[in-house]
N, C-alpha and C positions, 0 to 999 in steps of 0.2 A: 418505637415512636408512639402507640396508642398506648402503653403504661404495663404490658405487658413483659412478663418475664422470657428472654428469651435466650436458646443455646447454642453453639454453634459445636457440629460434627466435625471433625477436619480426618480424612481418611489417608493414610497413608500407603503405599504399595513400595516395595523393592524388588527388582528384576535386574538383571543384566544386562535386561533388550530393553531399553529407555523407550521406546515405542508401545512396548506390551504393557512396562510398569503404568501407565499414560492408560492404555486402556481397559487395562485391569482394572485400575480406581473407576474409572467413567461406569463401566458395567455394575461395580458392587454402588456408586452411590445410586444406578438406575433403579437398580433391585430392591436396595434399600427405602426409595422413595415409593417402589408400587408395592411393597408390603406394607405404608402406610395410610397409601390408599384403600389397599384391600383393606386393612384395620378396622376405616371408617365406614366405609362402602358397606362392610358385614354389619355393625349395628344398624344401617337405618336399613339393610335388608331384614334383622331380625323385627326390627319394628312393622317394616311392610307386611312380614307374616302375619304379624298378632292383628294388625288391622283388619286383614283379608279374614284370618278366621271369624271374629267379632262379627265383621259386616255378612257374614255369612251364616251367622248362628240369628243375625236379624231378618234377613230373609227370609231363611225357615219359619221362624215364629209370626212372620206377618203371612205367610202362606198359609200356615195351618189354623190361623188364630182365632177363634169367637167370638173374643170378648169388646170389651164395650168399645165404641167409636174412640173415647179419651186416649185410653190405651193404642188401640191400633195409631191414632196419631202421633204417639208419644214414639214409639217404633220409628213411625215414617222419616220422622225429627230425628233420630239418634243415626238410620241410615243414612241420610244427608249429610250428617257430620261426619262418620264415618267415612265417606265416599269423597268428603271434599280434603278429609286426612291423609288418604290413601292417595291421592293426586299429587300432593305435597311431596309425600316421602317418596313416592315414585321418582319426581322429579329430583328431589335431593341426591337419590342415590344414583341416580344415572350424573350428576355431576360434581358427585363427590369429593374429595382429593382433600391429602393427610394437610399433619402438618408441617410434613417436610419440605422444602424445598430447595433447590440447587442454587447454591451461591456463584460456581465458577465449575467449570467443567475445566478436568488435570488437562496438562498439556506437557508436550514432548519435552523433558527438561535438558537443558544445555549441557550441561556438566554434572557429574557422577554426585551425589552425597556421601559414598563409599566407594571403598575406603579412603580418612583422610591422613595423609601420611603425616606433615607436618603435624595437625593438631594430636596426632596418636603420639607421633616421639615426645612433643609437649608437656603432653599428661604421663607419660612412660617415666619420661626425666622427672616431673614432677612425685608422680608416686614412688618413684626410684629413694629420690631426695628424704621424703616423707618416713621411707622404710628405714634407710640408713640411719637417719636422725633417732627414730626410735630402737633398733639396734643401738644403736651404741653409749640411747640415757641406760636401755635395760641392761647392757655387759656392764656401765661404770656403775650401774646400783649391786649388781649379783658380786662383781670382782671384792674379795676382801682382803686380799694381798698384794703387797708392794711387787709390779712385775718389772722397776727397771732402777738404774741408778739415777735419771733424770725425775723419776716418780718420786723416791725416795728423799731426794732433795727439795722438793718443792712442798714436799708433806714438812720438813723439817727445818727448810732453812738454812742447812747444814750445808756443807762441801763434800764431797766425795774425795776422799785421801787415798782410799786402795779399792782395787775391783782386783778380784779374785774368779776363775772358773770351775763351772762344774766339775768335780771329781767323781769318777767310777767307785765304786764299791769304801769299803772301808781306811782306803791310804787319807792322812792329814799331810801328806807332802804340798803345800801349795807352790806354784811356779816362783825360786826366787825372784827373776826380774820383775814381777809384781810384789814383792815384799819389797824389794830395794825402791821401788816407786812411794811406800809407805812410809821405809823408814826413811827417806827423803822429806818427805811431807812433812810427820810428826818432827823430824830435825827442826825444821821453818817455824811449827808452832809454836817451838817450846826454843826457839833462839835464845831467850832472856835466862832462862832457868838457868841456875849457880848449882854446883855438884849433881849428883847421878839424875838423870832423867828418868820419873818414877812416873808410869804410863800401865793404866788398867782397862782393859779390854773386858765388854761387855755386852749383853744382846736384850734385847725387847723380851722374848721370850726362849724357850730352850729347841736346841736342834739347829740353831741357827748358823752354828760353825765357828762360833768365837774361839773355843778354845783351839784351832786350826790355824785361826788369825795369829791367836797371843803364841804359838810356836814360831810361825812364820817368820812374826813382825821380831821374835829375839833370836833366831838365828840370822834374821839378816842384822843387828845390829854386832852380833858374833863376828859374823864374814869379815868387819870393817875392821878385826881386831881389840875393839872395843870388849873388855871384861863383860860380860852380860850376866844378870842372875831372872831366870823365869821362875814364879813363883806361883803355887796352885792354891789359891784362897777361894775355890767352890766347895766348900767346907760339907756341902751337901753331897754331889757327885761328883769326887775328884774323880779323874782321868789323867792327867798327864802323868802320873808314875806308872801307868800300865802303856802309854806312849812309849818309857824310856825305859821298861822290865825292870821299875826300881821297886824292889818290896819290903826292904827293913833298912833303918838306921835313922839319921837323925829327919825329920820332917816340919812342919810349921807349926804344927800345932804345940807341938813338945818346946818350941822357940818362945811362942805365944804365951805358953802360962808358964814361962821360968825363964825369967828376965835377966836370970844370970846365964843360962845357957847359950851356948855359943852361936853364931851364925853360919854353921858348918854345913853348906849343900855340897848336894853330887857333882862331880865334874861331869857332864854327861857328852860332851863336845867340845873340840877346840875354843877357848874364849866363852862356852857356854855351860852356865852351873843351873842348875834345878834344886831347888824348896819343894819336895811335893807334900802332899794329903796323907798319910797313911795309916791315921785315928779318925773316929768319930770324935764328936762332940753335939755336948746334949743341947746345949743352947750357942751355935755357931756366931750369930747376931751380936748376944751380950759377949761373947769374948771378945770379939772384933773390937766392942765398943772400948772397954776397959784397954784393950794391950795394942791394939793395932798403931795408936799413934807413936807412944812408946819405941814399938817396932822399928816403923819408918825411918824414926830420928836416930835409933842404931847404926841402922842401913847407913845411913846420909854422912853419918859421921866417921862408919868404917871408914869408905872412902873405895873398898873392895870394888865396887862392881861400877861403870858410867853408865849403865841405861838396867832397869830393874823391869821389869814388863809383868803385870799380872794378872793371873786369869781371875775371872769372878763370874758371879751367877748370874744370871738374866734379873735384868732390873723388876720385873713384873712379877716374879717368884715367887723371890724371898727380900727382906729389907737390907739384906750382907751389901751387897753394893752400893745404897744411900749411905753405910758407912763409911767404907772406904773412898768413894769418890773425891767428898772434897779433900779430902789429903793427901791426895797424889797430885802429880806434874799434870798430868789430862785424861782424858778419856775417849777413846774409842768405839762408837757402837758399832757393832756388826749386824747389819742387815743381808738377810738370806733370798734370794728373786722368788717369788712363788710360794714361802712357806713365813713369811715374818708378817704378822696384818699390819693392814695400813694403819687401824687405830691405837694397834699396841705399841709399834715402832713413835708416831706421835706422844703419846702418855708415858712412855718412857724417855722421851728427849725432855720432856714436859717437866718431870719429876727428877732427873737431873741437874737442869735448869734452876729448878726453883730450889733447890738445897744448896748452890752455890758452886756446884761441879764446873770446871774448863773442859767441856767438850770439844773436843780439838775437831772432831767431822766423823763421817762415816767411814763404815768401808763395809763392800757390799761382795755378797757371796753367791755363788751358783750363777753366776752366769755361762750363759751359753755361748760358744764359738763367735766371735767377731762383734758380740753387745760390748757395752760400756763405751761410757767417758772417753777414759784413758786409752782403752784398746783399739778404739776405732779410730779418734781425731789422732794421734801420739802427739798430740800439741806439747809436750812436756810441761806443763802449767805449771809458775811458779807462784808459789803464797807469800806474798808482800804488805808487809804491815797492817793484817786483818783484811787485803783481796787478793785477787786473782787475780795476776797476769801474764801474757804471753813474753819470752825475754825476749827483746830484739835482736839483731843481727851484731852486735857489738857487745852483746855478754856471751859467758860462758854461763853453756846449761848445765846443771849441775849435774842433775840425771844422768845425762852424757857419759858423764864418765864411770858410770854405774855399769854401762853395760858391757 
């Protein structure tokens, strides 16, 4: 109120004895206030000394003094003032006092401030919330792999046509009843399609397990009795002739650059013939480009085989698969849970897309016990006219009788 700056102390005490916390503040702010006093109390007692010595060094000098009347008056004058100084500060410090002063003396408080149970769970749930949320921006920033078949589809757009499980060690045996769910699927996409249904299997990147799929998906078309021809155009790393122990005689490449040459595959299974790899070639790409079409229209026009299934490279490789895409019946990519990235499987749906390819959907590898789609709902989902839907109670599922 007089223009003065001023602060205010607020002390606080915690005890258990709500009585003791009460008089534990009382006693530190007593303390607190008479080491203010003392504070002040001690300057005007150091002033009171210097006074006393002064007045005392003037006494001396008017006791002992000589000199002229002016002087000794001048003395007499300075003890006076001295003496009426020393009265002052005498009196000051006897009622001295800081500048502290006591606003409220603590008092016994009703109810605990500790601990507060509600406002703890409160903030608890709140920093709870807080951690979770940043967990899980930091795992979708670190994560750079597709971990599910609903992931997979939402990166792409695509449908899920077959889910596939993790396999142990080296077998490509994948479970038929999940093949027959495939070739089910692929049947529905390519309804329209006039002679053999020519379907090439592909992956984003390598390891992914395509060429597991492209076996799968043409022995399940085998099973039905259907003439099948699997054919190895990873012109890079064939593998399916050391699949089926085949190491010499006729293969694709030899097909490839001699247009008179026959279309003579392996019979390797009931209803199922194998085309495999078993030459290099120096430029894979350009032969593709030059013969591959050529090829196809053999095939088509044999008449030999109803469903042709082909393995090929990972779209992100090499460019062998931009060729053959658009001139097959569809295409397949196979996505792996855990090992296929999320940006490569997009760039490669991407770049199929844009070349003009019928991607007919996914189908997704490595999963683990009871994941997937298919595995878990068995909804038996049927592909109708570009969607999905559930048959009702008054159709036959087709699937059904797959198993």
């Amino acid at each position: 109120m007089d223009g003065r700056q001023s602060s205010v102390i607020i002390l606080s005490v915690r005890d258990n004895d709500p009585a003791r916390a009460a008089r534990l503040a009382n006693e530190w702010a007593d303390a607190l206030r008479r080491w203010d006093d003392q504070r002040v109390r001690g300057s005007f007692s150091r002033y009171r000394v210097s006074l006393e010595a002064q007045l005392r060094t003037v006494q001396a000098d008017l006791e002992r003094s000589a000199s002229s009347p002016e002087r000794r008056e001048g003395l007499r004058s300075l003890q006076g003032s001295l003496l009426r100084d020393l009265d002052l500060v005498r009196a000051l410090e006897q009622g001295a006092t800081g500048q502290l002063s006591l606003l409220d003396l603590a008092e016994v408080p009703l109810r605990p401030v500790a601990p507060r149970p509600l406002l703890n769970a409160l903030l608890a749930g709140m920093l709870t919330l807080a951690l979770g949320v940043l967990f899980f921006v930091l795992r979708e920033a670190l994560v750079r792999t597709v971990r599910s078949s609903e992931e997979a589809m939402e990166l792409t757009g695509l449908q899920v046509l077959g889910e596939f499980p993790r396999l142990l060690g080296p077998d490509r045996n994948l479970p038929k009843e999940a093949a027959s769910y495939l070739r089910t699927y692929v049947n529905r996409g390519l309804m329209s399609e006039e002679g053999p249904k020519i379907v090439a299997v592909t992956s984003p990147e390598a390891k992914d397990g395509k060429s597991s799929v492209a076996i799968a998906l043409a022995r399940a078309y085998a099973r039905t009795g259907k003439p099948t021809l699997l054919i190895d155009l990873d012109l890079h790393r064939p593998v399916l002739h050391t699949e089926f122990g085949i190491k010499s005689g006729p293969d694709v490449i030899s097909v490839l650059r001699d247009p008179l040459f026959g279309v003579a595959a392996h019979q390797v299974e009931r209803g199922l013939s194998l085309l495999p790899c078993l030459q290099s070639v120096d430029d894979p790409s350009g032969l593709l480009s030059q013969q591959l079409r050529p090829f196809l229209r053999r095939l088509r026009e044999a008449g030999e085989w109803e469903a042709i299934i082909i393995d090929t490279p990972p779209v992100l490789a090499v460019t062998d698969t931009l060729v053959v895409a658009p001139q097959v019946s569809g295409v397949l990519v196979v996505v792996s849970v855990g090992l296929t990235g999320r940006r490569s499987l997009k760039v490669a749906v991407d770049n199929l897309t844009r070349i003009g390819a019928q991607v007919l959907g996914l189908v997704v590898n490595q999963l683990r016990p009871g994941e997937g789609i298919l595995a878990t709902s068995r909804g038996y989902l049927e592909r109708y006219e570009g969607s999905w839907r559930r048959p009702n109670s008054q159709e036959q599922d087709p699937l059904r009788t797959q198993w």
